[in-house]
C-alpha positions in Angstrom: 0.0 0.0 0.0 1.2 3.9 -1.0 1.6 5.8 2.4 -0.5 8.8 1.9 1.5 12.1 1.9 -0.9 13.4 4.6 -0.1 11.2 7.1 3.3 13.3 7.6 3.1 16.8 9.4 6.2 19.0 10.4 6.4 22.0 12.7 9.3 24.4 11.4 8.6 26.3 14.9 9.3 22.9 16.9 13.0 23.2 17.2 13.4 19.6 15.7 15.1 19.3 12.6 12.4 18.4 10.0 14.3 15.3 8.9 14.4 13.9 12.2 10.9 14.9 12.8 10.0 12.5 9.6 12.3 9.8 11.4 10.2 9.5 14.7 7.0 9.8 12.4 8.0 7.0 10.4 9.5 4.9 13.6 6.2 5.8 15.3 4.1 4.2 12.7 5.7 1.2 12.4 6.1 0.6 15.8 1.9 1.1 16.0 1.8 -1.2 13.1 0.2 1.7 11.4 2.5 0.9 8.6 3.3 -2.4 7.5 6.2 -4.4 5.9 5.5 -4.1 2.2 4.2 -0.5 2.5 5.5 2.0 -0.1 7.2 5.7 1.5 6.0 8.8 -0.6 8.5 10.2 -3.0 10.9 12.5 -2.1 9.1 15.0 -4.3 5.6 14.4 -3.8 6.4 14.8 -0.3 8.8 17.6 -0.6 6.3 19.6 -2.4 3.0 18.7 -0.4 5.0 19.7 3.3 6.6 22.5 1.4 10.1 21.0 2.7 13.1 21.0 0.6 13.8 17.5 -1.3 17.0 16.9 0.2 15.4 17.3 3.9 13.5 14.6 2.4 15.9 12.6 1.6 18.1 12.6 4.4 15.4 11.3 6.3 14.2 8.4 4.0 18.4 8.1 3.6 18.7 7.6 7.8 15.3 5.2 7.9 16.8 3.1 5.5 20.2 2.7 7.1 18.6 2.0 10.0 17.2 -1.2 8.0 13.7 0.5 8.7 13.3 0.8 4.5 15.0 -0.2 1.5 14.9 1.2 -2.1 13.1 -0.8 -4.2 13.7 -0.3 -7.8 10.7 0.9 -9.8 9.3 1.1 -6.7 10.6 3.7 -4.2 11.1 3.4 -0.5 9.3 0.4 1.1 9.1 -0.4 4.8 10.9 -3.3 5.3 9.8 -6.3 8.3 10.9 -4.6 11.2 12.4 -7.0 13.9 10.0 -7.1 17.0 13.3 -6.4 19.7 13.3 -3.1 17.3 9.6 -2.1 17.6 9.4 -2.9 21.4 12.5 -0.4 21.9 10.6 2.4 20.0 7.4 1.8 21.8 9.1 1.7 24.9 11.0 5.1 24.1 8.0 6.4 22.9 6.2 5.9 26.0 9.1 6.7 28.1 9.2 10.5 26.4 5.3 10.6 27.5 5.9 9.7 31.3 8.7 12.1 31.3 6.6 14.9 30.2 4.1 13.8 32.6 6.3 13.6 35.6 8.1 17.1 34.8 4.8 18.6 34.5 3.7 17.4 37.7 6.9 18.4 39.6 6.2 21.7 38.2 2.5 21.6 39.8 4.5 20.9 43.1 3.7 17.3 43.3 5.6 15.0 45.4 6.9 11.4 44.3 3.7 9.6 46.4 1.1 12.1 44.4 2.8 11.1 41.2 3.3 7.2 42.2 -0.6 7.4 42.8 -1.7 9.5 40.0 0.2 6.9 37.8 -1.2 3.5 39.7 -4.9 5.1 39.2 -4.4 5.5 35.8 -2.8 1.8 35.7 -5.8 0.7 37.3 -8.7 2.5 35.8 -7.1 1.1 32.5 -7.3 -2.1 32.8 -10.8 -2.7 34.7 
């Protein structure tokens, strides 16, 4: 399946490089299983032009996914998401996650929270989840 170009959004404002905020998008997806092995990355140009982002941005980021063995070029083809290994998608989920709790812990230490109101905020949330 063509990923759609409109799946991708960058934020020149963000601070993070737009390559590297194509990376995590991509990483994100497949670690969701939003995107699947066999799955076909928009072209450098068609998605150069539809984010308005300069080809080579592009590139470098389609150029780091697939050193990363997280795409290969396929000839006639383009960029296709390759079978991730599971060890691989588990780290990025974890790290994922792990950028979330940090935000969330931060924030409430911020608030004034202690340790014991953030241990329970999170075991409530733990528990309400799974019921």
């Amino acid at each position: 399946m063509d990923i759609s170009s409109s799946v991708f959004v960058v934020q020149p404002s963000s601070g993070v490089p737009l390559y590297r905020q194509l990376i995590d998008q991509v990483r994100g997806m497949i670690a969701t299983g939003r995107i699947k092995p066999g799955d076909v990355l928009p072209s450098v140009r068609q998605l150069g032009a539809e984010l308005e982002v300069n080809f080579m941005t592009i590139s470098k980021a389609w150029g780091k996914l697939e050193a990363e063995g997280l795409v290969e070029h396929v000839r006639g083809r383009g960029m296709v998401v390759t079978a991730a290994r599971k060890a691989s998608v588990q780290a990025e989920q974890t790290r994922q996650l792990r950028v979330l709790v940090d935000q969330a812990v931060v924030r409430g230490l911020q608030c004034g929270m202690s340790r014991s109101e953030l241990l329970g905020i999170f075991k409530t949330s733990i528990e309400e989840h799974l019921q």
